[in-house]
N, C-alpha and C positions, 0 to 999 in steps of 0.2 A: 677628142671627147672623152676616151677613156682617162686620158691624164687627170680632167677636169673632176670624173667621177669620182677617181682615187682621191685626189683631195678632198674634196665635200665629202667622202666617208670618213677619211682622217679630221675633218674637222668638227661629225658632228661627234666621232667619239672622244676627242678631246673634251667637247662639252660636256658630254652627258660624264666623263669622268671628273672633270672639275666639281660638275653639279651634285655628284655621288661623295666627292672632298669638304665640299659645301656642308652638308646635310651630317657629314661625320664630325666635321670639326662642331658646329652649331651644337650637335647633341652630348657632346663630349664637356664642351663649356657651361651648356644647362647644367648639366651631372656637378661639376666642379661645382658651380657656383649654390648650387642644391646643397648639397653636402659642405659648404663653407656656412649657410648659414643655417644647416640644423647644428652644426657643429655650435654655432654661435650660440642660437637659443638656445638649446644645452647647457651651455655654459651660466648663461642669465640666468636660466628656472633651474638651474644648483645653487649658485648665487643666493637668488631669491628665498629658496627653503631652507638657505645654509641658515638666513638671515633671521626668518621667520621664524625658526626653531631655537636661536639663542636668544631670541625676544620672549619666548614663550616660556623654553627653562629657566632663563632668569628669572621670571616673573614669578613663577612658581617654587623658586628657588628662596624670595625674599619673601613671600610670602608662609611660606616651612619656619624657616628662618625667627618670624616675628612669633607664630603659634611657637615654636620649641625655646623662644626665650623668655616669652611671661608664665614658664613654668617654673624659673626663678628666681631668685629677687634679685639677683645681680645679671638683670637681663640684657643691659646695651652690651654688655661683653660675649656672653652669649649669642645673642641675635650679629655683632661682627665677625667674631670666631668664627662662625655659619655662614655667613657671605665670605669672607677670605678663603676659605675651607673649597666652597662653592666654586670661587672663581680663580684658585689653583687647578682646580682639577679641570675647568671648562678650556680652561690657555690647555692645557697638557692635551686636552682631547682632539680639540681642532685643531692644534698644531700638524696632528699626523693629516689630517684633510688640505695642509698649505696657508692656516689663517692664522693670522694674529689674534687674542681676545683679550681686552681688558676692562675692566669695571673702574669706573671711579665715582663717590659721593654713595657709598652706605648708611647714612642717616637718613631719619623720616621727620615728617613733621605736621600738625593738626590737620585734617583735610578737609577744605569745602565742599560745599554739595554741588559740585560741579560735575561733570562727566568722569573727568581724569581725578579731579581731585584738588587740580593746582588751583589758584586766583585765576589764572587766566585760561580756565579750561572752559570748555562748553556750556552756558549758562543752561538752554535748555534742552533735556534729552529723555528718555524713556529710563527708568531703573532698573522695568522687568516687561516683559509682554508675556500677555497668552498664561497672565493667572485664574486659576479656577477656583482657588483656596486659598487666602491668606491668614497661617495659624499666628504669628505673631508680628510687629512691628513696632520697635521704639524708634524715637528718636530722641537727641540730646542735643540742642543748636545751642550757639556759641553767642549768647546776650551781644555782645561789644564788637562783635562784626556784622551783624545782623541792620537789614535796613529798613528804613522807616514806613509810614504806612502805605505813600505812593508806590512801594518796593519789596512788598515783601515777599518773602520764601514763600513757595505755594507746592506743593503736594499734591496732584490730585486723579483720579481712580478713573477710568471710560471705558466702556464698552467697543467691542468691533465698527459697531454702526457712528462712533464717533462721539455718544453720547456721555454726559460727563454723569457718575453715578456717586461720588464723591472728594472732595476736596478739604484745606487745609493751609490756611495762610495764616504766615507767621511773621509781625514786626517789631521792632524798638520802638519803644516809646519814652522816653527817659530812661533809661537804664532797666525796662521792666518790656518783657515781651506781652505780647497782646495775640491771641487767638481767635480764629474764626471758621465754623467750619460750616459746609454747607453741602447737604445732600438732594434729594428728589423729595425724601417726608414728610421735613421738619423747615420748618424756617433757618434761617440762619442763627446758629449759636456762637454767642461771645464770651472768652473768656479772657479778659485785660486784667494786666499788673498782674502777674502771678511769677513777678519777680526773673531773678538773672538764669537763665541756665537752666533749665527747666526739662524734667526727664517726663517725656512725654511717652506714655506706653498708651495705642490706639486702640488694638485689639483686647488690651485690657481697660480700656477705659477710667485712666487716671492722670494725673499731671503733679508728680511732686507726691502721689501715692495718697492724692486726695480723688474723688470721683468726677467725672465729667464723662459726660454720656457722647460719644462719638460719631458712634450708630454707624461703625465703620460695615464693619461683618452684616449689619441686617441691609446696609446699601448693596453689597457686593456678593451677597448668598444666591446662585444660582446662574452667575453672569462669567464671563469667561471676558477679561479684561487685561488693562496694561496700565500701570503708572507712571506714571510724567512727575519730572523736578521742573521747578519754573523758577528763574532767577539763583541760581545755584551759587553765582560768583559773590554776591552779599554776606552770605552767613559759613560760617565755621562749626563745625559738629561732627557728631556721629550718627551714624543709624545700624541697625538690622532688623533686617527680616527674613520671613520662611515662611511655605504652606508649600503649597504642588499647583503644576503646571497645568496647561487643559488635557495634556498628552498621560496627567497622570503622574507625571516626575515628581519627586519633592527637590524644592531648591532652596538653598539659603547663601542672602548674597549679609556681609557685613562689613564697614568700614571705620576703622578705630582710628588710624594715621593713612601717611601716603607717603611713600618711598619716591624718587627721583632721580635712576642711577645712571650716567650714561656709559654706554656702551660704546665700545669701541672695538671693530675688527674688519682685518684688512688682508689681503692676498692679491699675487701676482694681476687677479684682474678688476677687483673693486677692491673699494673702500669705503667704510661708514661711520660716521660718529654719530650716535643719536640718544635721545634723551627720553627713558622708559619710564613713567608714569605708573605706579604700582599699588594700590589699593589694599592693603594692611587690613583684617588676612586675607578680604579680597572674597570669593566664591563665584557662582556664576549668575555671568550679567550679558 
C-alpha cells in the first residue's frame, strides 16, 4: 500500500508541475506575441504619420511656392526653383528616418470646381462649414466648359437645420452664361447672356462690374451656415472667399490653379506612390 501511495504522490506532483510548465509557457507566449505586434502597430502608425506629414508639407510647400512666384514676372521658374529646392531638401531629411522621397510633375493647371480640383474629382461637396460671416466672394467660371441648363454649376448657402437660405446656378447657353439666383425673399432672379467669362463678385453685388442685386449678405446675416458646390466637374474657374467662422475665426479659402504632383516614398517596410491634388494657393477648407 505504501508503494502504491508513493506513486500517486509522484504522480500528482508531476502534474501539478507540468500544469505549473503549462501556465508559464502559455504566458510567456502571450507576452511574445503582445509585444510582436505592438511592435507591428508601431511600425504602421510611424508609417502612417511618416506618410501623412509629407502629404501635408508638400502641400504646403507648393502652395508657398505658387504665393512666392506671382511676385514675379518670371514666375514658372520661380514657383519650380521652389519645388526642386523643396524637394532636395525633403529626400535629404527622410533619408536620415530610412525613406526614400521623390516628387514628380510640378506643373499646374486651371482648376474645376470640384473637391480636389481635377475633372474627375468630387462633383458635389461642402466649400466651407460653420460660416457666420461671409465678407467677400467672387467667382470667375470658365464659359466653354461650363454645362448647359439641365447642368448647371450651382452654389448654394444652408443653414444647420438643412434649410437652404441661398443659392446660385450657372449655365451655357450658346457661348454666353445664364444666371439665376434664388433666396427665401425674393422671387427668383435672372440674369442671361451676360456673355463668356464673367467675374461674378456676390458680396459685391456686380457681374462684369455692372450691378445685380444678389441679396447674398441680407440671406445669410445672422445664420450660422455652410456652402455646398453642386456639379463641380462641368465648369472651370476660380473663386475666393473670406469672412469668419461661427467659432469667430476668420478664414479665407481661394483657388487660382491646381497642382498634381505625385509622390513617391519608400522604406525597408512600405511603399507609396500617390497622386496629391493641390489647390493653388489653397487656405483652409
Amino acid at each position: 500500500m505504501r508503494k502504491l501511495d508513493d506513486s500517486a504522490q509522484l504522480l500528482l506532483i508531476a502534474g501539478f508541475a507540468i500544469g505549473v510548465g503549462i501556465v508559464v509557457i502559455t504566458v510567456m507566449l502571450s507576452n511574445v506575441i503582445y509585444a510582436s505586434n505592438m511592435a507591428s502597430e508601431s511600425s504602421i502608425d510611424t508609417s502612417r504619420y511618416d506618410i501623412a506629414n509629407a502629404i501635408q508639407t508638400t502641400t504646403e510647400a507648393y502652395q508657398d511656392a505658387y504665393r512666392y512666384s506671382i511676385l514675379d514676372e518670371d514666375n514658372i521658374t520661380r514657383y519650380e526653383e521652389y519645388i526642386d529646392s523643396y524637394s532636395r531638401k525633403a529626400s535629404q531629411n527622410y533619408a536620415t528616418a530610412g525613406f526614400t522621397f521623390h516628387l514628380q510633375d510640378h506643373g499646374f493647371s486651371e482648376p474645376y470646381f470640384t473637391h480636389n480640383g481635377l475633372a474627375e474629382g468630387k462633383d458635389n461637396w461642402t466649400l466651407v462649414s460653420n460660416v457666420n460671416m461671409t465678407e467677400s466672394f467672387f467667382i470667375t467660371p470658365n464659359t466653354s466648359t461650363m454645362g448647359n441648363e439641365s447642368n448647371p454649376l450651382v452654389i448654394e448657402a444652408f443653414n444647420h437645420s438643412g434649410s437652404s437660405l441661398w443659392s446660385i446656378g450657372m449655365y451655357n447657353s450658346s457661348g454666353k452664361v445664364n444666371i439665376t439666383v434664388i433666396d427665401g425673399s425674393f422671387a427668383p432672379r435672372y440674369k442671361p447672356d451676360i456673355g463668356a467669362n464673367p467675374e461674378v463678385n456676390i458680396t459685391g453685388n456686380r457681374i462684369n462690374n455692372e450691378t445685380f442685386e444678389f441679396n447674398y449678405s441680407a440671406s445669410t446675416t445672422g445664420q450660422d451656415y455652410s456652402i455646398n458646390i453642386y456639379n463641380g466637374s462641368n465648369t472651370i474657374g476660380i473663386y475666393t472667399i473670406s469672412g469668419n467662422t461661427s467659432s469667430g475665426q476668420p478664414f479665407m479659402l481661394a483657388r487660382y490653379e491646381v497642382a498634381n504632383p505625385t509622390l513617391r516614398m519608400a522604406s525597408s517596410q512600405m511603399s507609396i506612390n500617390r497622386s496629391v491634388p493641390i489647390p493653388l494657393p489653397g487656405g483652409m477648407s
